[in-house]
N, CA and C atoms of all chains as a GROMACS GRO file, in nm:
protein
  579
    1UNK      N    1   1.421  -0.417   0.056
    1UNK     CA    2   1.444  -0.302  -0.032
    1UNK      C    3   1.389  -0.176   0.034
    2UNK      N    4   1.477  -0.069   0.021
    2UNK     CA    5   1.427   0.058   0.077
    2UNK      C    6   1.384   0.160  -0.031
    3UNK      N    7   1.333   0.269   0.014
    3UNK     CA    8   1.275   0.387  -0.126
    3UNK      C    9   1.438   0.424  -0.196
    4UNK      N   10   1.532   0.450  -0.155
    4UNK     CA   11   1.671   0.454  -0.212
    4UNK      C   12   1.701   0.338  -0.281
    5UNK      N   13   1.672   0.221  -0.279
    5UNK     CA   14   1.734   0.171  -0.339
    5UNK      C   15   1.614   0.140  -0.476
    6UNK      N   16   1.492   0.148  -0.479
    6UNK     CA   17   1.391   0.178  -0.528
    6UNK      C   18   1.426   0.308  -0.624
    7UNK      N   19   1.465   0.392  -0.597
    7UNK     CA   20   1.499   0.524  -0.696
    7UNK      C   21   1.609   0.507  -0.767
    8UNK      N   22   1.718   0.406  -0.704
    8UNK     CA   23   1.805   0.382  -0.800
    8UNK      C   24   1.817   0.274  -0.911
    9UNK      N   25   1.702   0.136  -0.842
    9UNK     CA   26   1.684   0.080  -0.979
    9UNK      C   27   1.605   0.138  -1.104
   10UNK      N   28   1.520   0.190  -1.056
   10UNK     CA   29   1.443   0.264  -1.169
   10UNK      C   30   1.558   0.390  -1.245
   11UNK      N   31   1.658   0.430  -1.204
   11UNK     CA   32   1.746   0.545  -1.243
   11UNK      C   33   1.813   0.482  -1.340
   12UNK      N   34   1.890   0.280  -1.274
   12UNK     CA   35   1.933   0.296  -1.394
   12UNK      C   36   1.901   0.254  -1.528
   13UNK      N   37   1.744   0.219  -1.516
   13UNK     CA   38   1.645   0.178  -1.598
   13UNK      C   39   1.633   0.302  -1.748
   14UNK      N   40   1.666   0.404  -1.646
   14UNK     CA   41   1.665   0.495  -1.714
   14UNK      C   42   1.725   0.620  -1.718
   15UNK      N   43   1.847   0.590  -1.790
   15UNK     CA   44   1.963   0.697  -1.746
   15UNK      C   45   1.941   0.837  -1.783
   16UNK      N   46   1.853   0.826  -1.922
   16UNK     CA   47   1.835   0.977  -1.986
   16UNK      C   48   1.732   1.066  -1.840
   17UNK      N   49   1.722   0.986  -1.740
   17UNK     CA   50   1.681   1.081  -1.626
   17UNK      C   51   1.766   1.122  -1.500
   18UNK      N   52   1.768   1.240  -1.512
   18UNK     CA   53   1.845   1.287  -1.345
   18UNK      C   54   1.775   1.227  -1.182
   19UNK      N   55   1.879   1.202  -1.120
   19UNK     CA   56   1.826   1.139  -1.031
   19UNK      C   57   1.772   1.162  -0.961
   20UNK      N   58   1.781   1.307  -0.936
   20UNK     CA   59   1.655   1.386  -0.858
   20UNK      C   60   1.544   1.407  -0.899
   21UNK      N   61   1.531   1.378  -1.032
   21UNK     CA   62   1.388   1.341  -1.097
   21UNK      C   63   1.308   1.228  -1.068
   22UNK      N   64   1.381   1.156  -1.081
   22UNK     CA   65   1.371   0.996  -1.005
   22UNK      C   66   1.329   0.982  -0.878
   23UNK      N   67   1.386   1.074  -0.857
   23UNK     CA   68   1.314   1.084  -0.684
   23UNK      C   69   1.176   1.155  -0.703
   24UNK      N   70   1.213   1.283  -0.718
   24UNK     CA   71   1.036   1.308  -0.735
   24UNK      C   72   0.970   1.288  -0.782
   25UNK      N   73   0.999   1.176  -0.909
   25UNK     CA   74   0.887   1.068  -0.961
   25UNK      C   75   0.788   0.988  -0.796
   26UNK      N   76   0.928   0.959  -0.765
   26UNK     CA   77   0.873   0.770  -0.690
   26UNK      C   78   0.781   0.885  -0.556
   27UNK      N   79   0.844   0.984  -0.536
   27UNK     CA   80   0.804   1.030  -0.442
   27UNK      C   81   0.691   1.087  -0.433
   28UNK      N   82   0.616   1.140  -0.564
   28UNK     CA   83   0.534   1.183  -0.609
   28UNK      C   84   0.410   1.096  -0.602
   29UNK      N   85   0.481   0.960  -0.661
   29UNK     CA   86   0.355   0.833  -0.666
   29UNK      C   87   0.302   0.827  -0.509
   30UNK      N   88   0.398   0.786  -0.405
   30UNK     CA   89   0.338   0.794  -0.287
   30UNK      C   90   0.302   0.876  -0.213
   31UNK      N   91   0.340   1.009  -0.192
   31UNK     CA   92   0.274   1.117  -0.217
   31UNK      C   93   0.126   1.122  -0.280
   32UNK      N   94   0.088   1.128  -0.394
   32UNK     CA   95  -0.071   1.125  -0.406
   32UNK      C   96  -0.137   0.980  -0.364
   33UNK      N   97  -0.067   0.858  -0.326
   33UNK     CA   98  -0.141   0.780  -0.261
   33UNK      C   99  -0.199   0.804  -0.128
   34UNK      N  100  -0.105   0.834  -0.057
   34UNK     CA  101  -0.156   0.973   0.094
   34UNK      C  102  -0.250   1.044   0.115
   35UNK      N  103  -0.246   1.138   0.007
   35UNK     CA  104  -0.307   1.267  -0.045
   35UNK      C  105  -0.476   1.247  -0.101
   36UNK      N  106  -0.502   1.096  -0.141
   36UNK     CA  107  -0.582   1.048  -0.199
   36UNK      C  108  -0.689   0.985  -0.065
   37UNK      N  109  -0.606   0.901   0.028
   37UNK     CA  110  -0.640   0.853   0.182
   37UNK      C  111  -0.685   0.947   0.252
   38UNK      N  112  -0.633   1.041   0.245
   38UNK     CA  113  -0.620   1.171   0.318
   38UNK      C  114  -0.757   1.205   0.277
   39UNK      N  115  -0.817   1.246   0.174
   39UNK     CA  116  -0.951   1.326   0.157
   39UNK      C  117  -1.014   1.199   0.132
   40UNK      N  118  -1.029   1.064   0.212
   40UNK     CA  119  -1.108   0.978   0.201
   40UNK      C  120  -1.145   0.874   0.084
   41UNK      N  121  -1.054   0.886  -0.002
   41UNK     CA  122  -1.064   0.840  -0.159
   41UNK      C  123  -0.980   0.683  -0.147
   42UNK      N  124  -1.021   0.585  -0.231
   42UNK     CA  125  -0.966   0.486  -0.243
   42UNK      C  126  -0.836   0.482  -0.344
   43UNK      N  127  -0.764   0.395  -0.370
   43UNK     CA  128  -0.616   0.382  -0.476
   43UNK      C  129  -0.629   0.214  -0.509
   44UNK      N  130  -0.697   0.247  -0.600
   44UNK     CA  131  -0.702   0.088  -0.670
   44UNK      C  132  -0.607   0.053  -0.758
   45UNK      N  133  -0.495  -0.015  -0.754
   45UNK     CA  134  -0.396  -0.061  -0.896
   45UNK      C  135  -0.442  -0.194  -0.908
   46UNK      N  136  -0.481  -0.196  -0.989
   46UNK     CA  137  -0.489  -0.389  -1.034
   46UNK      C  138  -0.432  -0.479  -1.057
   47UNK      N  139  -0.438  -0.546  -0.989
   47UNK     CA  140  -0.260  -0.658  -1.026
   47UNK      C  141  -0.209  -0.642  -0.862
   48UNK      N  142  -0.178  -0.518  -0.846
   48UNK     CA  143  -0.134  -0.535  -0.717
   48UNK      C  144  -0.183  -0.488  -0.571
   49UNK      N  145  -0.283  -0.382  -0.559
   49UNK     CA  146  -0.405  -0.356  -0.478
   49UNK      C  147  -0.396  -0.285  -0.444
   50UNK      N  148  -0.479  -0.231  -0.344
   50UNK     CA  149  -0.554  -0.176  -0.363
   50UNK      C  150  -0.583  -0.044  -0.185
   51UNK      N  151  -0.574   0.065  -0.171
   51UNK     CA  152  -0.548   0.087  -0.020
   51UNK      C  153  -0.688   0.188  -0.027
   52UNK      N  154  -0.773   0.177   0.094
   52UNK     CA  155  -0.849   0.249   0.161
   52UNK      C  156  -0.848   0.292   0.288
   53UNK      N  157  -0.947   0.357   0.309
   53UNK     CA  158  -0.966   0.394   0.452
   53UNK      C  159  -1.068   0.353   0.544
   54UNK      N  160  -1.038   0.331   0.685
   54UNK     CA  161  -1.165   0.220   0.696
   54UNK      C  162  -1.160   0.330   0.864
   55UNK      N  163  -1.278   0.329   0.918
   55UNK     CA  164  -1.328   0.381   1.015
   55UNK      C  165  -1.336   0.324   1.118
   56UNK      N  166  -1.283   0.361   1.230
   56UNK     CA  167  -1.297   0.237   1.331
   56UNK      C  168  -1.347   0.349   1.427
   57UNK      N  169  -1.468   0.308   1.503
   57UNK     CA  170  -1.571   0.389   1.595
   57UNK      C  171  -1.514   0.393   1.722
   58UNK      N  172  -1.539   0.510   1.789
   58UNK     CA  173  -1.487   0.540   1.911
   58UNK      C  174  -1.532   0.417   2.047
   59UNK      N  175  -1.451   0.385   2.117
   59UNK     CA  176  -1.461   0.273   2.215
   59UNK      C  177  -1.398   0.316   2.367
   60UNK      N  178  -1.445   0.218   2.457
   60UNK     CA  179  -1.413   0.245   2.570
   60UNK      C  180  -1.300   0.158   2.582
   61UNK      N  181  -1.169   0.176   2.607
   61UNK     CA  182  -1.026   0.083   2.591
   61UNK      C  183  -1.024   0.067   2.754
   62UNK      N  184  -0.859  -0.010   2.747
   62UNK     CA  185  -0.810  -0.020   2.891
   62UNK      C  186  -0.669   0.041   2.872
   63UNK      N  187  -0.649   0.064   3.033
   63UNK     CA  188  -0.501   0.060   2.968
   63UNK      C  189  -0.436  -0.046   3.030
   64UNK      N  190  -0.344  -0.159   2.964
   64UNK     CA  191  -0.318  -0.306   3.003
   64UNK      C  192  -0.258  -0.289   3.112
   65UNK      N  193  -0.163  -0.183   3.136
   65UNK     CA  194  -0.064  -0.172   3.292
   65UNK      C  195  -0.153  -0.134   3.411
   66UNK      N  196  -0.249  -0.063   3.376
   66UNK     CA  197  -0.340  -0.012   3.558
   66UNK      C  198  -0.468  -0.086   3.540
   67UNK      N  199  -0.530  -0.137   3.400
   67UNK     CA  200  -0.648  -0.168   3.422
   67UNK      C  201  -0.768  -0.079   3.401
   68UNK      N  202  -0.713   0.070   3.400
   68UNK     CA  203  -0.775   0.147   3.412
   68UNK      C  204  -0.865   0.174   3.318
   69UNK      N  205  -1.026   0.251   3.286
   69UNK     CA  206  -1.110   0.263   3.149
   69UNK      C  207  -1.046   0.403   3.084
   70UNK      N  208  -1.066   0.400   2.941
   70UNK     CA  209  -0.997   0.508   2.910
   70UNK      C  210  -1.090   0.524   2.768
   71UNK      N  211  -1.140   0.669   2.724
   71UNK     CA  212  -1.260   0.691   2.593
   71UNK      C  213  -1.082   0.664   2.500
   72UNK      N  214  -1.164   0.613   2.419
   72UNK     CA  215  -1.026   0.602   2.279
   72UNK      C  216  -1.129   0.656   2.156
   73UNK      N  217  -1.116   0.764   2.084
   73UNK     CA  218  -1.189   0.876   1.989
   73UNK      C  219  -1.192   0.763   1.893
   74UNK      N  220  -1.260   0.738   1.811
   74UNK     CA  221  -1.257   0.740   1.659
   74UNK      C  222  -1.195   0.775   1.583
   75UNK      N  223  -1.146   0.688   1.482
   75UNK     CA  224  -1.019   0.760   1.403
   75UNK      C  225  -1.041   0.694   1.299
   76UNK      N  226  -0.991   0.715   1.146
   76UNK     CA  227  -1.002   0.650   0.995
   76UNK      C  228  -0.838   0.574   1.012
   77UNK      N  229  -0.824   0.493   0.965
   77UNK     CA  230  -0.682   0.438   0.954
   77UNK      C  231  -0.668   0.342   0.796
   78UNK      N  232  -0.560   0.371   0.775
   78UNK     CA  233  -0.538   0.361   0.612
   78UNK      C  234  -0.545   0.170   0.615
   79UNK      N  235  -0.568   0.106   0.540
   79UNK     CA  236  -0.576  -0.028   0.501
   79UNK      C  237  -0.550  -0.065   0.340
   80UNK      N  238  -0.487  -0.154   0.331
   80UNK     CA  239  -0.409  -0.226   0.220
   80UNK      C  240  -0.495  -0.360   0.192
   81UNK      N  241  -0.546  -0.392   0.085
   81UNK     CA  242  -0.566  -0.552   0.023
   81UNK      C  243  -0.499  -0.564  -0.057
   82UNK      N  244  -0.426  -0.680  -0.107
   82UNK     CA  245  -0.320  -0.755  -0.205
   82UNK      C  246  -0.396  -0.785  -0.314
   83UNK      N  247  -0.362  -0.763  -0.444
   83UNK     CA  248  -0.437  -0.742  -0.570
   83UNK      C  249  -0.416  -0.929  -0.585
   84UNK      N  250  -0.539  -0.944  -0.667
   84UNK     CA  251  -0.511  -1.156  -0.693
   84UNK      C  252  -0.348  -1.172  -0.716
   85UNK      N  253  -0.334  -1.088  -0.869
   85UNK     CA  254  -0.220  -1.084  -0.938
   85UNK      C  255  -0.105  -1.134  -0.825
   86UNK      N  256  -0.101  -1.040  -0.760
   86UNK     CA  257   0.030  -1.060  -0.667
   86UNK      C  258   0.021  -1.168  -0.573
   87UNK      N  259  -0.107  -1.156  -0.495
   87UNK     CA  260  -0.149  -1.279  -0.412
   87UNK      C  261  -0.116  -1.393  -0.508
   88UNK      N  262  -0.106  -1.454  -0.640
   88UNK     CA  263  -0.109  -1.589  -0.674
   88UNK      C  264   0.050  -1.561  -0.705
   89UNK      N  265   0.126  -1.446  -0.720
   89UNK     CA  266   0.236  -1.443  -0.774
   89UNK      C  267   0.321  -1.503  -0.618
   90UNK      N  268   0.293  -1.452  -0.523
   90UNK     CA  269   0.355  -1.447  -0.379
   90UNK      C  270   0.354  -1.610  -0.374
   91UNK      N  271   0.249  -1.751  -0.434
   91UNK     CA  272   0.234  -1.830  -0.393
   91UNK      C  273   0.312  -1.925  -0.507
   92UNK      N  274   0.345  -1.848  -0.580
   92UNK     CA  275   0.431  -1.925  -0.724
   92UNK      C  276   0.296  -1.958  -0.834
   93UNK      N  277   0.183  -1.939  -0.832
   93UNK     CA  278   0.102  -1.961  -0.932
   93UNK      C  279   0.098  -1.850  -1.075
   94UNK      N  280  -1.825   1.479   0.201
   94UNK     CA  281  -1.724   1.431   0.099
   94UNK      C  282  -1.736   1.332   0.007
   95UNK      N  283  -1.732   1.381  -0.101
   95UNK     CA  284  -1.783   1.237  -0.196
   95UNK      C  285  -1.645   1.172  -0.229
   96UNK      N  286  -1.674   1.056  -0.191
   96UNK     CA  287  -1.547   0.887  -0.242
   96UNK      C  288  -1.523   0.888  -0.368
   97UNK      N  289  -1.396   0.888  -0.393
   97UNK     CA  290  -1.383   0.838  -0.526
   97UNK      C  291  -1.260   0.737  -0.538
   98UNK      N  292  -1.258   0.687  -0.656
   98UNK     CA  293  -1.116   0.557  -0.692
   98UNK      C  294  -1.026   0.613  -0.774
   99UNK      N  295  -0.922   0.632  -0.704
   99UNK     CA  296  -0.854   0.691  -0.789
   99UNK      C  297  -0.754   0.545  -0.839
  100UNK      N  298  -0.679   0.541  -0.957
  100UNK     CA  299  -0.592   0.451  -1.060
  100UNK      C  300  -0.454   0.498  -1.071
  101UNK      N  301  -0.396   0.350  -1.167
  101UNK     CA  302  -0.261   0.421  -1.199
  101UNK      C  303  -0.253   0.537  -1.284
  102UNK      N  304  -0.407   0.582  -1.331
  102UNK     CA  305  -0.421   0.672  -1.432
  102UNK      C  306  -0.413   0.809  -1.376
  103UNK      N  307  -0.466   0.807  -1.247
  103UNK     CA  308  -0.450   0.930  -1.161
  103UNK      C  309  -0.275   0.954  -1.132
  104UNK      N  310  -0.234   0.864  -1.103
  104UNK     CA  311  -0.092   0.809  -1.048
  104UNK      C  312  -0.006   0.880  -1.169
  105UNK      N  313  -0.028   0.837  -1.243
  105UNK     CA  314   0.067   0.845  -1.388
  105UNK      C  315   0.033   0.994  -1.404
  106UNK      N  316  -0.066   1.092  -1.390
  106UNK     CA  317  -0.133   1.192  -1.451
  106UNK      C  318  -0.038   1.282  -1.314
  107UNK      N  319  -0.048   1.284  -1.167
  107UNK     CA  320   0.046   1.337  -1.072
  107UNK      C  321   0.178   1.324  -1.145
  108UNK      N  322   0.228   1.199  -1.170
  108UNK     CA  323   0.392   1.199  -1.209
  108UNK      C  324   0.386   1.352  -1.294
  109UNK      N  325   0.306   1.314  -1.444
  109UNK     CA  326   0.297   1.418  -1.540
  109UNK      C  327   0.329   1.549  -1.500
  110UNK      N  328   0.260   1.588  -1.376
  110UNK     CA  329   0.203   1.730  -1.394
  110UNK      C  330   0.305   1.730  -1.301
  111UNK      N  331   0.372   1.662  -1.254
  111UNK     CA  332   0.497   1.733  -1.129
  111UNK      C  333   0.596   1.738  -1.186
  112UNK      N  334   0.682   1.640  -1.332
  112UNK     CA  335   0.820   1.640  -1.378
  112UNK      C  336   0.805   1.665  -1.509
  113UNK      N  337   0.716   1.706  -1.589
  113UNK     CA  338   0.691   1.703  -1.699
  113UNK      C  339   0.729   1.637  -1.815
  114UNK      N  340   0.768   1.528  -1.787
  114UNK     CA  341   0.737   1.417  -1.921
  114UNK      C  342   0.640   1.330  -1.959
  115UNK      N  343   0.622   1.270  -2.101
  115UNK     CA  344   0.530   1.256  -2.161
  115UNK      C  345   0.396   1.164  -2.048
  116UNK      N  346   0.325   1.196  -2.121
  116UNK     CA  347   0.181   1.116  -2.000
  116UNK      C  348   0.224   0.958  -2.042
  117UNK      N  349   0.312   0.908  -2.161
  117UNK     CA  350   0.328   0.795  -2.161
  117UNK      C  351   0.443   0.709  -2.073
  118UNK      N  352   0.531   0.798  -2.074
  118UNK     CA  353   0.675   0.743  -2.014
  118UNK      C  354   0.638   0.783  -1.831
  119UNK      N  355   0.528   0.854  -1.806
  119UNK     CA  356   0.526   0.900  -1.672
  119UNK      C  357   0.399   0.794  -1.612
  120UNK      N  358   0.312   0.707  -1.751
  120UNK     CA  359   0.227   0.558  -1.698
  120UNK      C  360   0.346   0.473  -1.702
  121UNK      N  361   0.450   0.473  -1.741
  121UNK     CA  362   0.535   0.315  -1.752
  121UNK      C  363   0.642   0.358  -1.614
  122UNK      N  364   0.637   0.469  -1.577
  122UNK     CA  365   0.720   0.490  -1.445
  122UNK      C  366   0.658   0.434  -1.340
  123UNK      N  367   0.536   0.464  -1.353
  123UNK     CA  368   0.456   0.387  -1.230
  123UNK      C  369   0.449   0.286  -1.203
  124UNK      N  370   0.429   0.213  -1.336
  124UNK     CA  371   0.435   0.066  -1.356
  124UNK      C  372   0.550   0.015  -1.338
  125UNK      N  373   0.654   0.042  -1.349
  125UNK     CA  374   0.830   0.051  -1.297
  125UNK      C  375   0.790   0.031  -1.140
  126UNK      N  376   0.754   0.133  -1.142
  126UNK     CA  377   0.754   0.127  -0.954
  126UNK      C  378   0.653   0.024  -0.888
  127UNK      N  379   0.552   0.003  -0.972
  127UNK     CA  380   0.478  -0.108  -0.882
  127UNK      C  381   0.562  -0.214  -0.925
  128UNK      N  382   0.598  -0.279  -1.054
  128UNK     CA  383   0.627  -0.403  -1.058
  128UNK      C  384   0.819  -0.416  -0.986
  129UNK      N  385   0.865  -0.342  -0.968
  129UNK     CA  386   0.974  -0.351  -0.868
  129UNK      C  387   0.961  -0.344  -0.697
  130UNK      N  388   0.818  -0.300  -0.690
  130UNK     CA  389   0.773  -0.361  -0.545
  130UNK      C  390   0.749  -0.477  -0.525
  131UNK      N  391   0.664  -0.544  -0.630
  131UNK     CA  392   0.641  -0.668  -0.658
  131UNK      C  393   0.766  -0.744  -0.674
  132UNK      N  394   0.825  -0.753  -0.745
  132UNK     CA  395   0.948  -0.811  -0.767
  132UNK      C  396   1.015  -0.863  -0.663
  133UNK      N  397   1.035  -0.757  -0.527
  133UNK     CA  398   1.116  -0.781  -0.421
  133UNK      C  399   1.069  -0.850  -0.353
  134UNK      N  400   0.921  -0.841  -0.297
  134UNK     CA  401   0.836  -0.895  -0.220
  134UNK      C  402   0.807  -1.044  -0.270
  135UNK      N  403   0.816  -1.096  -0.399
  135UNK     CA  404   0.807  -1.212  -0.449
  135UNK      C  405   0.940  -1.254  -0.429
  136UNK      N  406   1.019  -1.217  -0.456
  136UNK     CA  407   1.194  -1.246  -0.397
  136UNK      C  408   1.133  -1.293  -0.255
  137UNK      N  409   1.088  -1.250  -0.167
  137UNK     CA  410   1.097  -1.277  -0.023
  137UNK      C  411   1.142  -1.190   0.062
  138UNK      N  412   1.154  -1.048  -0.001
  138UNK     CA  413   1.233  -0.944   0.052
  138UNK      C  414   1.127  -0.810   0.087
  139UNK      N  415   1.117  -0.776   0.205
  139UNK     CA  416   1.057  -0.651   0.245
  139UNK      C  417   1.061  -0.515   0.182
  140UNK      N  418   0.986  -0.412   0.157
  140UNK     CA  419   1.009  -0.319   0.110
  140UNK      C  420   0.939  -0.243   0.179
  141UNK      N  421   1.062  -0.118   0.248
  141UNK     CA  422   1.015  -0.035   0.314
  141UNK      C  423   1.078   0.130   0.229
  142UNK      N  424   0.928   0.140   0.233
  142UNK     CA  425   0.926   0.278   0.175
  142UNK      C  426   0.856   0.449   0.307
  143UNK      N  427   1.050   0.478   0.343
  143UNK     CA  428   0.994   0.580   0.423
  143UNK      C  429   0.878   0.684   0.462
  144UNK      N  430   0.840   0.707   0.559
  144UNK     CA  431   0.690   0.816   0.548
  144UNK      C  432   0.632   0.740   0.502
  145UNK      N  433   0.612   0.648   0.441
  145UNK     CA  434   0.479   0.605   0.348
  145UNK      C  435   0.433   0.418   0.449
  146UNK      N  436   0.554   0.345   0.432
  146UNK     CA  437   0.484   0.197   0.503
  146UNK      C  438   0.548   0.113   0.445
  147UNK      N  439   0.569   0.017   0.513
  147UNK     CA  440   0.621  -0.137   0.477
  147UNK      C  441   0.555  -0.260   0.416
  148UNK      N  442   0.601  -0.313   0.341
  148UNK     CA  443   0.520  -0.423   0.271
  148UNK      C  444   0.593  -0.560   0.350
  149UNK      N  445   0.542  -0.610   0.380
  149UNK     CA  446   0.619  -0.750   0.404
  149UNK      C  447   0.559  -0.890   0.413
  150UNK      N  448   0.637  -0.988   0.404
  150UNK     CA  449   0.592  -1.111   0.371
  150UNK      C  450   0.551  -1.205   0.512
  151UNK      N  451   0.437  -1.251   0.508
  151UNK     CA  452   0.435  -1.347   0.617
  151UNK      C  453   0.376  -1.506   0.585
  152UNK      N  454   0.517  -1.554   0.613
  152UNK     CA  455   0.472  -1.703   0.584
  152UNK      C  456   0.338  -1.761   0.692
  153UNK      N  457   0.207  -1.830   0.621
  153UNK     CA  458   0.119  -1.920   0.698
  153UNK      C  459   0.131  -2.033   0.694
  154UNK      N  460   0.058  -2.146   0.839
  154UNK     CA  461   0.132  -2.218   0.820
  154UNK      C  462  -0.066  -2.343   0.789
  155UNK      N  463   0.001  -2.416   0.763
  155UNK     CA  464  -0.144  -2.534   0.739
  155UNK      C  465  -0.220  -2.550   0.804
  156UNK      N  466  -0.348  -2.485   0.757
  156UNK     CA  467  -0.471  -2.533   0.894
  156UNK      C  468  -0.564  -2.587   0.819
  157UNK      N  469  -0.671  -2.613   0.926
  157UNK     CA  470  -0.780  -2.648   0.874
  157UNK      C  471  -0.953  -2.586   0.849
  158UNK      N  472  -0.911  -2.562   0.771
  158UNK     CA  473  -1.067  -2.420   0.774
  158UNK      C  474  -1.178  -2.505   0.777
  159UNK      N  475  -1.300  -2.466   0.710
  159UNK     CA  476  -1.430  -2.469   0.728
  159UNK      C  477  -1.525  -2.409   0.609
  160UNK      N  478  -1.577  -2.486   0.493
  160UNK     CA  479  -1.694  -2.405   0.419
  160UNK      C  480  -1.789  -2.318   0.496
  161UNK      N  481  -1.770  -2.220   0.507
  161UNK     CA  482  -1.915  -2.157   0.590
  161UNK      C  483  -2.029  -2.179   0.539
  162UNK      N  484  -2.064  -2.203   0.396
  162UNK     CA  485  -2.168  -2.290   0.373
  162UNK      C  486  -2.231  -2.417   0.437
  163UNK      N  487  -2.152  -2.510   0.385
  163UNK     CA  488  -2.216  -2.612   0.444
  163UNK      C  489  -2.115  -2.693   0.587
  164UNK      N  490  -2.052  -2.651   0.618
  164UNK     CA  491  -1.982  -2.704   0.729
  164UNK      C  492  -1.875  -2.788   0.733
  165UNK      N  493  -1.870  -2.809   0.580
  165UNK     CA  494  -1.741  -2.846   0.565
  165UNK      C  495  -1.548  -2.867   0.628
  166UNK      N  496  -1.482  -2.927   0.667
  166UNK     CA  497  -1.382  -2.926   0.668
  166UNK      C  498  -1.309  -2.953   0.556
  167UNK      N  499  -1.215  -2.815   0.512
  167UNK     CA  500  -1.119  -2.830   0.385
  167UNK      C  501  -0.973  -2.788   0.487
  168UNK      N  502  -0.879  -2.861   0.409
  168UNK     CA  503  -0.777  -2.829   0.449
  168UNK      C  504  -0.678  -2.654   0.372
  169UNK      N  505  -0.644  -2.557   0.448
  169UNK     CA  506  -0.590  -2.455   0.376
  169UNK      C  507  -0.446  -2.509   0.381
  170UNK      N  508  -0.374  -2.484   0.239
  170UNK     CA  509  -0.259  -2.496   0.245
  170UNK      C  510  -0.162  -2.380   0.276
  171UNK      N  511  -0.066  -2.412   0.314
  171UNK     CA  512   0.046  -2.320   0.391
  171UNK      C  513   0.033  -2.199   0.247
  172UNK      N  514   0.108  -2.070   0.243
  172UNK     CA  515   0.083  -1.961   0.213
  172UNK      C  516   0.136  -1.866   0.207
  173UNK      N  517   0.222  -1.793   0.182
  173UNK     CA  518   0.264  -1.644   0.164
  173UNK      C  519   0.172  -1.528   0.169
  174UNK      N  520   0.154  -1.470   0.275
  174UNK     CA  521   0.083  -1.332   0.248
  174UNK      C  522   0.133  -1.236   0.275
  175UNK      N  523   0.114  -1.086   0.232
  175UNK     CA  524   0.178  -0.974   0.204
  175UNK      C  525   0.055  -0.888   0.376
  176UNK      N  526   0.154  -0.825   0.378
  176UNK     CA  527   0.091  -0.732   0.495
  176UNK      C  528   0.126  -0.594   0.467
  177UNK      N  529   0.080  -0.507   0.518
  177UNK     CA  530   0.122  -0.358   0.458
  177UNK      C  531   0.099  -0.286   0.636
  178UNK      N  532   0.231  -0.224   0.653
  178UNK     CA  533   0.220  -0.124   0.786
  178UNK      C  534   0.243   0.026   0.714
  179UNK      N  535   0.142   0.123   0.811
  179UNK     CA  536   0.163   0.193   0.726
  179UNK      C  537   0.228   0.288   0.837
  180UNK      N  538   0.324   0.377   0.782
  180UNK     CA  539   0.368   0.486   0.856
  180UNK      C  540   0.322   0.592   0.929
  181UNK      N  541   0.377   0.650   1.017
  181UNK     CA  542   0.321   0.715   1.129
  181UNK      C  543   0.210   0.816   1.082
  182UNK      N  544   0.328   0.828   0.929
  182UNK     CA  545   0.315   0.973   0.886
  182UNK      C  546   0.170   0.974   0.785
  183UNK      N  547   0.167   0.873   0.757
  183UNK     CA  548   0.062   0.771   0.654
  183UNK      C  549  -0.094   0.785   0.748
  184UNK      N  550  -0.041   0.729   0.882
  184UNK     CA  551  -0.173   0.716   0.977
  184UNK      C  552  -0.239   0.889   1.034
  185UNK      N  553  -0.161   0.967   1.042
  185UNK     CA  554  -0.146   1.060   1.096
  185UNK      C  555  -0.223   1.113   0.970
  186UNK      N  556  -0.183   1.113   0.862
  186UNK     CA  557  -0.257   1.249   0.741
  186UNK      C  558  -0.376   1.157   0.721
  187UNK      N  559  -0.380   1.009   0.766
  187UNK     CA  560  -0.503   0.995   0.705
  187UNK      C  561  -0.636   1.018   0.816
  188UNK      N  562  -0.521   0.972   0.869
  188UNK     CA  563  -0.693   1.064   1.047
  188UNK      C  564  -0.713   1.192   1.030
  189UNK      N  565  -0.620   1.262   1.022
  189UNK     CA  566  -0.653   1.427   1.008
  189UNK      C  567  -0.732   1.445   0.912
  190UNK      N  568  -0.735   1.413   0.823
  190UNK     CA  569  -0.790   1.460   0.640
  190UNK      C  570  -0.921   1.399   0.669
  191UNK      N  571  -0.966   1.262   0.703
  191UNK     CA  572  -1.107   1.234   0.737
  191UNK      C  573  -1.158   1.290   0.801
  192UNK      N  574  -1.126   1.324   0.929
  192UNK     CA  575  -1.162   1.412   1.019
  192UNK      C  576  -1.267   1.538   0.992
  193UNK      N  577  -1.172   1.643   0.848
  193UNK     CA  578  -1.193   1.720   0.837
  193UNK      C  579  -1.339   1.739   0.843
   0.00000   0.00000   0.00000
């Protein structure tokens, strides 16, 4: 499933809405999930989970083709856990 | 910067203030939208949502773990788990914005 086809089941869930509303609904939701990562904040839904930001400290890398050492900066990178709900739903429980 | 958790309550409260319908029909939109992510992904079906990241399914297969307590051997049974990639655009605002 893609975000299009995502805007259109929910559209025809609900027709008394224009579809470009529909869009800037769905678009909106992920949008402040971003926006939320972005200034360091967690997005907890329950049932289905949950995304933070997790810090990973600056290191000395390689690069696999020369071998060569290379500084790799520190950077925050967004991370996802699977809420139980869904985790037991994914397994048929 | 102080952390905070934001909810579907935050979620639902953005819908509000961007399309202006009721704070009730703009919590059950959300909930629309999570449980039709869910939906697909329990189908067995990927959902990729542009700029933002992919959800997808990865079958595991039977091993044999270990109580870290007491040293146990238990067997894990095979498994469905969900993985989440997140987009360029996803990784990109969220390094910048910590950064700050």
């Amino acid at each position: 499933m893609i975000k299009s086809e995502l805007v259109q089941k929910i559209a025809d869930e609900n027709p008394h809405l224009y579809q470009r509303d529909v869009e800037r609904i769905v678009g909106t939701i992920f949008d402040e999930i971003i926006e939320a990562m972005a200034n360091g904040n967690r997005v907890e839904l329950r049932g289905f989970g949950a995304f933070s930001v997790k810090k990973r400290d600056s290191r000395t890398g390689r690069n696999p083709r020369t071998g060569e050492s290379v500084h790799v900066e520190e950077k925050y990178v967004p991370f996802f856990k699977t809420g139980k709900l869904l985790r037991d739903r994914l397994n048929g429980e | 910067m102080s952390e905070s958790t934001l909810t579907r309550m935050d979620l639902s409260e953005a819908v509000f203030r961007e399309v202006g319908l009721s704070r009730n029909e703009s919590a059950e939109l959300v909930e629309s939208v999570l449980d039709h992510i869910s939906d697909a992904l329990v189908s067995g079906e990927s959902v990729k949502i542009s700029s933002f990241g992919t959800f997808s399914i990865r079958d595991k297969n039977e091993r044999v773990g270990r109580n870290p307590k007491t040293g146990e051997e238990v067997p894990i049974a095979p498994r469905r788990v969900l993985t989440f990639r997140p987009s360029h655009l996803m990784k990109e605002r969220v390094d910048v914005g910590n950064k700050k």
